[in-house]
C-alpha positions as CSV (number, residue, x, y, z in Angstrom):
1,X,9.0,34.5,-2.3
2,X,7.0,32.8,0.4
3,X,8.5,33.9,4.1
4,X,9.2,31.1,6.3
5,X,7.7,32.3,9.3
6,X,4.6,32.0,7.4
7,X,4.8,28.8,6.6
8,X,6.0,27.7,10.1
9,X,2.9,29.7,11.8
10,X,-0.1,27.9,9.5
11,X,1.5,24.4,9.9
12,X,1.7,24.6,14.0
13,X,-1.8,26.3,13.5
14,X,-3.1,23.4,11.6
15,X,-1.4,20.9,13.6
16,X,-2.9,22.5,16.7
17,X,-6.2,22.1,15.0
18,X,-5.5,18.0,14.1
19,X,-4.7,17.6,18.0
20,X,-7.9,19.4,19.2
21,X,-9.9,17.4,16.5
22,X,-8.8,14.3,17.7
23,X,-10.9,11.6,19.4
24,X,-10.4,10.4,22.5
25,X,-9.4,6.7,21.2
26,X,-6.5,8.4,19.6
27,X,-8.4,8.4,16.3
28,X,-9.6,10.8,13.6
29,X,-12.9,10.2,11.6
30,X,-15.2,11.9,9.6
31,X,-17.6,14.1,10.9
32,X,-19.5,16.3,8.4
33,X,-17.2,16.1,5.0
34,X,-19.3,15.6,2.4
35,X,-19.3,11.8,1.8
36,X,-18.8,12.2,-2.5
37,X,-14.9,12.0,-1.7
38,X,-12.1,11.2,-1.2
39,X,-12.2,7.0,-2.2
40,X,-14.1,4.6,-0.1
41,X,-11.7,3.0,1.7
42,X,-10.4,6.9,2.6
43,X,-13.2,7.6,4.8
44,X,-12.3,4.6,7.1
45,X,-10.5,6.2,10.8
46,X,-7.4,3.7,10.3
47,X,-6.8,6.0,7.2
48,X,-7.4,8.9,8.0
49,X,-5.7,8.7,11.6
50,X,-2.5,7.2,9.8
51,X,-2.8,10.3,7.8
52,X,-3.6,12.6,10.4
53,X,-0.6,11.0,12.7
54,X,1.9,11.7,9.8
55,X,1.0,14.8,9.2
56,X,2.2,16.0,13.1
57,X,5.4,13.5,12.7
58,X,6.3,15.8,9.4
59,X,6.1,18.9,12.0
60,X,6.6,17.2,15.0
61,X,6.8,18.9,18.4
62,X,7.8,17.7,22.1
63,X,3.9,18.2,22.2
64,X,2.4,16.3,19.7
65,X,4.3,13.6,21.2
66,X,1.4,12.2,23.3
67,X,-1.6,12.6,20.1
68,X,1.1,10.8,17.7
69,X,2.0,7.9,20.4
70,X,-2.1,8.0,21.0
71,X,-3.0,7.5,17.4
72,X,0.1,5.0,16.5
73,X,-1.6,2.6,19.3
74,X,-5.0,3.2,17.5
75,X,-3.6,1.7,14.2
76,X,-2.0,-0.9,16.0
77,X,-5.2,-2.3,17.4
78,X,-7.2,-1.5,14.2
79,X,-8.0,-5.3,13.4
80,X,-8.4,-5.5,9.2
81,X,-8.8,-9.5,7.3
82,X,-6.9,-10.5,4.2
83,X,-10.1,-9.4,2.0
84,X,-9.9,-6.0,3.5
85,X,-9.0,-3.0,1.0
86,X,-5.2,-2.8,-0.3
87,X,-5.5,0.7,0.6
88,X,-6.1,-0.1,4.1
89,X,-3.1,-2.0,4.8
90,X,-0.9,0.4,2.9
91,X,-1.5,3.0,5.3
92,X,-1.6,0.7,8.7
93,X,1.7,-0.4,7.7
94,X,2.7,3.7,6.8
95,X,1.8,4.3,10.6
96,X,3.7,1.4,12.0
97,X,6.6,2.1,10.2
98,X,7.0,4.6,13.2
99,X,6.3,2.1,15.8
100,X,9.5,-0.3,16.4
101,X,7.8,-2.3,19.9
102,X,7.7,-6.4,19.3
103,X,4.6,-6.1,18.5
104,X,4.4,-4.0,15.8
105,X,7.2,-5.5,13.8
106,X,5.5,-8.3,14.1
107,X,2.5,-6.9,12.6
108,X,4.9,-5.0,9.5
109,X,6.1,-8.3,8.5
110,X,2.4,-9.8,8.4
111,X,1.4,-6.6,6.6
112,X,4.8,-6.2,3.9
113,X,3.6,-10.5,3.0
114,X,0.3,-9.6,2.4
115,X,0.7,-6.7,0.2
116,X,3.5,-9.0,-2.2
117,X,0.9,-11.1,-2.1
118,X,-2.0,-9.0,-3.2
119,X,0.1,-7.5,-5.9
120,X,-0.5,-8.6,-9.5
121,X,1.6,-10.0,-11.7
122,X,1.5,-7.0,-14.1
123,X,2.9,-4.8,-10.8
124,X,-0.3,-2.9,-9.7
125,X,-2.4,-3.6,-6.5
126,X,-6.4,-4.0,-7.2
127,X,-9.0,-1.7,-6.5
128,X,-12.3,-2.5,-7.5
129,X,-12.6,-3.2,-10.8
130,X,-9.2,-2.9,-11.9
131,X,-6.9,-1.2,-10.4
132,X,-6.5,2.9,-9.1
133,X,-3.4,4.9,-9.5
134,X,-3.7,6.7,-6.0
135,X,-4.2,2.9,-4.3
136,X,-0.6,2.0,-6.2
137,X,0.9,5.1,-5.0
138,X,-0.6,4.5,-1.2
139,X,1.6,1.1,-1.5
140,X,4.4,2.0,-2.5
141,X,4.8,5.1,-0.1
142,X,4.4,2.4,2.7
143,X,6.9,0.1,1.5
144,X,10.4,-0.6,2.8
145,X,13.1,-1.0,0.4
146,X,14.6,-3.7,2.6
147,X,13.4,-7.3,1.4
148,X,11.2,-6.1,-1.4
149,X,13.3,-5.4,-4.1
150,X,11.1,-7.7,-6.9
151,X,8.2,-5.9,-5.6
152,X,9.5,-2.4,-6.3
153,X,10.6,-3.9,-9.9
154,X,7.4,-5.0,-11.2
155,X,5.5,-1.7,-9.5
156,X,8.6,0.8,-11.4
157,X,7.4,-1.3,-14.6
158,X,3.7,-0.9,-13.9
159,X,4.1,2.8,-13.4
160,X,6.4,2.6,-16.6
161,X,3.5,1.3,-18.6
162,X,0.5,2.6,-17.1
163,X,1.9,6.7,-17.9
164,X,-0.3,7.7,-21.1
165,X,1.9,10.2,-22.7
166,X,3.1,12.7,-20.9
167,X,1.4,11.7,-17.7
168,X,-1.0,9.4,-15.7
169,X,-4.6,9.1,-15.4
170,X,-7.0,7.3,-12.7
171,X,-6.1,3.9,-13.6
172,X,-4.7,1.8,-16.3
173,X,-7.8,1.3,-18.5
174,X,-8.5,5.4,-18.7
175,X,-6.8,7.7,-21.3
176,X,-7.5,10.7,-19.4
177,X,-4.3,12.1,-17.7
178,X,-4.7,14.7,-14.6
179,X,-2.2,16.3,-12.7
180,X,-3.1,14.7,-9.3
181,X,-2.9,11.4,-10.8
182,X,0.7,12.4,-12.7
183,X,1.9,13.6,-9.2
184,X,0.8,10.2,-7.9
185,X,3.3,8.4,-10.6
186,X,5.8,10.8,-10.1
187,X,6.4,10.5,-5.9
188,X,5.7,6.8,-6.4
189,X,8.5,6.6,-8.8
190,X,11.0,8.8,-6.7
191,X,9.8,6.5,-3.5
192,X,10.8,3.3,-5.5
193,X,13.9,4.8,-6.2
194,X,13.1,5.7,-10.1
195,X,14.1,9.0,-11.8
196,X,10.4,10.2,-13.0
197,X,10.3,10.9,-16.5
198,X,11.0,14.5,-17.6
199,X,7.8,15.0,-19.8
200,X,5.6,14.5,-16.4
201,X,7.2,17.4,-14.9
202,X,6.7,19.3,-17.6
203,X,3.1,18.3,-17.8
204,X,2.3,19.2,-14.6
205,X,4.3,22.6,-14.7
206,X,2.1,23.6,-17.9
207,X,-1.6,22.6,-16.3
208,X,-1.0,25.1,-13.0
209,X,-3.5,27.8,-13.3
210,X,-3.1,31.5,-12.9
211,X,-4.2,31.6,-9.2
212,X,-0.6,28.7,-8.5
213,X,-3.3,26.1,-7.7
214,X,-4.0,22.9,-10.0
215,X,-7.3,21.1,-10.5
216,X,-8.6,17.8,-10.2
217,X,-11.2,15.8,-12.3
218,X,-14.5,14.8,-11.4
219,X,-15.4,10.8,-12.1
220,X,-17.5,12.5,-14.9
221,X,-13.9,13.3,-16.2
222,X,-14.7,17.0,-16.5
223,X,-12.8,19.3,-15.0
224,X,-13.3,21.0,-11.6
225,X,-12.1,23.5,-9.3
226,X,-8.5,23.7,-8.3
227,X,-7.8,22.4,-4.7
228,X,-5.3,22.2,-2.1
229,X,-5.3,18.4,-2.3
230,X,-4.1,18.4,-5.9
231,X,-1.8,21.5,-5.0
232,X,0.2,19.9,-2.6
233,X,1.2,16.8,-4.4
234,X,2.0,18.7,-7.8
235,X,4.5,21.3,-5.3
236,X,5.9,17.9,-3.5
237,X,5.9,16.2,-6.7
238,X,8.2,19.2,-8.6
239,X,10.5,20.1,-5.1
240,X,11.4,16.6,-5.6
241,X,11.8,16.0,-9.0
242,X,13.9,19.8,-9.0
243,X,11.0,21.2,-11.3
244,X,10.2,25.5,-12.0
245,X,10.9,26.7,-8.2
246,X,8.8,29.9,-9.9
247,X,5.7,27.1,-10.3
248,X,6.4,25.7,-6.9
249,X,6.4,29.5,-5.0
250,X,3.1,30.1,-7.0
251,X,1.6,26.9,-5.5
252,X,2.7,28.2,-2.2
253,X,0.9,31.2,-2.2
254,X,-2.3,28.9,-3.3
255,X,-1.6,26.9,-0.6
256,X,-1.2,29.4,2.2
257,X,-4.7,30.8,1.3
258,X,-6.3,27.5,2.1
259,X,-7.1,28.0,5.9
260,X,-9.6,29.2,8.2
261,X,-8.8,31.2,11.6
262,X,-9.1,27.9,13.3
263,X,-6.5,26.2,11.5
264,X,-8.4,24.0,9.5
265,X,-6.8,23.0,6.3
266,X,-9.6,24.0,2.8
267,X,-10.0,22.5,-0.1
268,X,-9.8,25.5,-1.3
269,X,-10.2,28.8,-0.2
270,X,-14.0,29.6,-0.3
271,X,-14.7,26.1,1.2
272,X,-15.5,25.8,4.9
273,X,-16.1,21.8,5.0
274,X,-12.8,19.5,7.1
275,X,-11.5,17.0,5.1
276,X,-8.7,15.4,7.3
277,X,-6.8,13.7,4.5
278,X,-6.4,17.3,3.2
279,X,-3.5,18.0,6.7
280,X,-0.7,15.0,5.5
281,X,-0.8,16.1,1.6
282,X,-0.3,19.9,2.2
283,X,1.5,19.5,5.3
284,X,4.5,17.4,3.9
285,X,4.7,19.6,1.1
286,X,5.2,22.9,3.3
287,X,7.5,20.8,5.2
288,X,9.6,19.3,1.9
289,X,9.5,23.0,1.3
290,X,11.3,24.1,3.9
291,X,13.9,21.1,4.0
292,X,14.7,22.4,0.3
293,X,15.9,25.9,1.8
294,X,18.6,24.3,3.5
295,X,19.2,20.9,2.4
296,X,19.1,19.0,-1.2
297,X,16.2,17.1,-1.2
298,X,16.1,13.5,-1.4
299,X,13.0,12.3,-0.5
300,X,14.3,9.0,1.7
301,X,16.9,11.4,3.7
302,X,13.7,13.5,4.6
303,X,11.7,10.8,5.6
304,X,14.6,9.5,8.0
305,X,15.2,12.3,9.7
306,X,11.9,13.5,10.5
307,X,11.5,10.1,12.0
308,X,14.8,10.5,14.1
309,X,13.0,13.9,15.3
310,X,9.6,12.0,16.2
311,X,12.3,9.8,18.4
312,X,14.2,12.5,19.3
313,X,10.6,14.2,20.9
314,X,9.9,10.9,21.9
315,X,13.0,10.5,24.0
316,X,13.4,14.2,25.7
317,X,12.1,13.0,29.4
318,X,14.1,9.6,28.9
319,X,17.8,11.1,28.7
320,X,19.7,8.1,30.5
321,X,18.3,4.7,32.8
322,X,18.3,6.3,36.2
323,X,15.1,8.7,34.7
324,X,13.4,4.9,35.1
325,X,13.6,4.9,38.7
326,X,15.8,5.6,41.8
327,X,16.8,2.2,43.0
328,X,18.5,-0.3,40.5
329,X,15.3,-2.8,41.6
330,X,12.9,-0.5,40.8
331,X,14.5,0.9,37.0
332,X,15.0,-3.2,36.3
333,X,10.7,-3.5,37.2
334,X,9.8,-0.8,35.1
335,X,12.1,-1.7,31.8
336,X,10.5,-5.3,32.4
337,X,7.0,-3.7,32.8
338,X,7.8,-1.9,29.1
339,X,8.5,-5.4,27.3
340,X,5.5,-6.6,28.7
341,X,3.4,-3.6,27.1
342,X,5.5,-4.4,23.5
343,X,3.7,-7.4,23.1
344,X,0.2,-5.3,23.3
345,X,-1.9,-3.3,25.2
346,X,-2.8,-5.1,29.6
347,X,-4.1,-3.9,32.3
348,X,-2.4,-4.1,35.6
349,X,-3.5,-7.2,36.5
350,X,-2.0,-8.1,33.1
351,X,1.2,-6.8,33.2
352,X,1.5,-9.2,36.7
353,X,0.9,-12.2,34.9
354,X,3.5,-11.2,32.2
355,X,5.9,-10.5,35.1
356,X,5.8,-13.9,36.9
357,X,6.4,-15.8,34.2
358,X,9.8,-14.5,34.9
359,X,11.6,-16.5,38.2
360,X,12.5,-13.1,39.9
361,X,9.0,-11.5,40.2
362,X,7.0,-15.2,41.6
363,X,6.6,-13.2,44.8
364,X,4.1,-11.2,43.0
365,X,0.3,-11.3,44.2
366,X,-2.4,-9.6,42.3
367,X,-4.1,-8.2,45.6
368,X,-0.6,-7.5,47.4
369,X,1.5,-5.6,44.6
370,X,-1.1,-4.3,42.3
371,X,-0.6,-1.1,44.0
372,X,3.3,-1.3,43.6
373,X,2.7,-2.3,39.7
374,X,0.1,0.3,39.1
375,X,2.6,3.3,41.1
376,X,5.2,2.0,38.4
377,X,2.6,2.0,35.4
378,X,1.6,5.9,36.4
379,X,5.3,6.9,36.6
380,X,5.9,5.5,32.8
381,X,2.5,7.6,31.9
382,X,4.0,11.0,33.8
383,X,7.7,10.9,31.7
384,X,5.3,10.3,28.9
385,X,6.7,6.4,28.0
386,X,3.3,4.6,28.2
387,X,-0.1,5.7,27.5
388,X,-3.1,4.6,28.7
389,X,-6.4,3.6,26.9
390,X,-9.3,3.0,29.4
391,X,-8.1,0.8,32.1
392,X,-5.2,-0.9,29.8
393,X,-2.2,0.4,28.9
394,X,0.4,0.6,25.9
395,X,3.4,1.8,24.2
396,X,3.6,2.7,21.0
397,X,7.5,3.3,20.6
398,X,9.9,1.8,22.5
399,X,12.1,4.1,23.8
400,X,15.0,2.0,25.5
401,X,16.3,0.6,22.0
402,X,19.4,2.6,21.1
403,X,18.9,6.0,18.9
404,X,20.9,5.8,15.6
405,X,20.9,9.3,15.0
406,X,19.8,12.4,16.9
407,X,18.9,15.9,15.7
């Protein structure tokens, strides 16, 4: 049996690693992995810092609060076209589904059309030349239920159809099953709603290897070394679908092997290269782990709460109105100063304009109250409500909207 205090201890360590390995923009990006994988449009720094981002949120910490906030504003800003990758808006929309300012639910009603949009009428999303089993599963993981209901149908039936026997392979046209790929049907499936079919489990329960890990195929379509990568979404895959705990301790003990002194999350345990995408796969399934000791898992409950918990962190300096000020004149300015910032990042010169457009603040003068504005702009920054990016700055969650829940 895997101790929890183990566990507990490599995820902050690792999570302490993703915060010192993070860019000053907010982003992550690829330094030195070895370029051969993951997917193209994985090596982009929207990707991997809505990964990375995730990955603290599923551990999250009053301390993490300022990287997560940091990094949410960086996908915000990340511009992408209609042509770009379906991948790429899968995961921009997966980071702003923990962003709630005006802005950003702006942007998750642009995103949710054009991802109905790009789907095909068989269910699937494209990726070059068909289609790709881990972009369909990158979709749907983003995807609210609310107001998408035909899209879930047709992807459930895609997923139904694309599963070649007992499981399913890199994309529709290849016979080839591999347990990374089955896993990717299987949380899709439980995401949508969709019981996953009983001969997948079992599939993936049979292919784990002696050491608890399971392997991945090469695009040559021969098999390769078992990683953490694959590990992680077969243990998430059978925690949720209530598969062989036995197979799901094993994979823990793989897991907990793959990790240096520093933190960093392995491929594997004789590999020394940082592959960032590597921290949200193993991380949420420590942290599904966990959950399971004291809860029944359901995979939409766990999502939910650990977002009331990034809220919850969020919220610890901001415990009632009069933490916004002293005088009633003063907490009124600042809440107006936050709107302002939900409709995008501005400088203070910026937020002025914003402000006189309102009756009650046409006394303002750029060269007169810029200091006043910019003393009110530095308090948000010190109780940690506002962030600041070069001389502009932003807010990635608004705080002042009403908590539905807190843990």
């Amino acid at each position: 049996m895997v101790e929890e205090k183990e566990v507990t201890e490599y995820i902050s360590r690792a999570c302490d690693f993703l915060i010192r390995d993070q860019n000053e923009d907010g982003s992550w990006s690829m330094k030195h992995e070895k370029l051969k994988e993951p997917p193209s449009p994985y090596q982009n720094s929207l990707i991997i810092t809505s990964q990375s981002l995730q990955s603290l949120i599923f551990a999250v910490k009053p301390k993490y609060v300022d990287s997560i906030k940091k990094a949410i504003n960086f996908c915000i800003n990340s511009e992408l076209s209609p042509e770009d990758s379906v991948d790429l808006w899968a995961w921009k929309l997966s980071a702003l589904n923990f962003s709630n300012t005006v802005k950003s639910e702006k942007l998750k009603e642009i995103i949710i059309k054009i991802l109905k949009e790009k789907q095909e009428e068989s269910g699937c999303w494209p990726y070059y030349p068909h289609t790709f089993t881990l972009t369909n599963y990158s979709v749907c993981n983003a995807l609210p239920k609310e107001k998408v209901e035909e899209t879930i149908s047709k992807a459930i039936k895609w997923f139904k159809k694309a599963r070649k026997g007992k499981g399913w392979s890199r994309d529709d046209k290849d016979d080839k099953i591999e347990p990374s790929f089955t896993a990717n049907g299987i949380l899709s499936l439980i995401k949508l709603g969709e019981q996953p079919p009983k001969e997948a489990v079992d599939y993936l329960e049979s292919e784990q290897e002696d050491n608890g890990g399971w392997r991945v195929l090469s695009d040559s379509g021969q098999w390769e070394n078992v990683t953490s990568y694959s590990t992680a979404l077969c243990v998430s895959s059978l925690l949720l679908a209530n598969g062989s705990r036995e197979k799901v301790e094993k994979g823990m003990e793989y897991l907990l092997k793959c990790q240096d002194e520093s933190g960093r999350i392995l491929r594997s345990p004789n590999e020394k290269e940082t592959y960032h995408y590597l921290f949200y796969y193993v991380i949420q399934a420590l942290e599904l782990y966990l959950y399971s000791k004291n809860n029944i898992l359901d995979l939409h409950k766990f999502e939910e709460e650990k977002k009331q918990q990034f809220l919850f962190a969020c919220y610890r300096n901001v415990l009632n109105s009069r933490a916004l000020g002293v005088t009633e004149q003063s907490r009124i300015r600042r809440k107006d100063i936050l709107r302002a910032l939900e409709e995008g990042d501005k400088e203070v010169a910026e937020i002025i304009d914003y402000l006189k457009k309102d009756n009650k603040y046409q006394h303002l003068n750029k060269k007169s109250h810029i200091t006043q504005i910019k003393s009110d702009v530095e308090y948000l920054r010190s109780i940690k409500l506002i962030g600041k990016r070069r001389e502009s700055y932003y807010i990635s969650t608004n705080l002042l909207q009403p908590l539905t829940k807190i843990f």
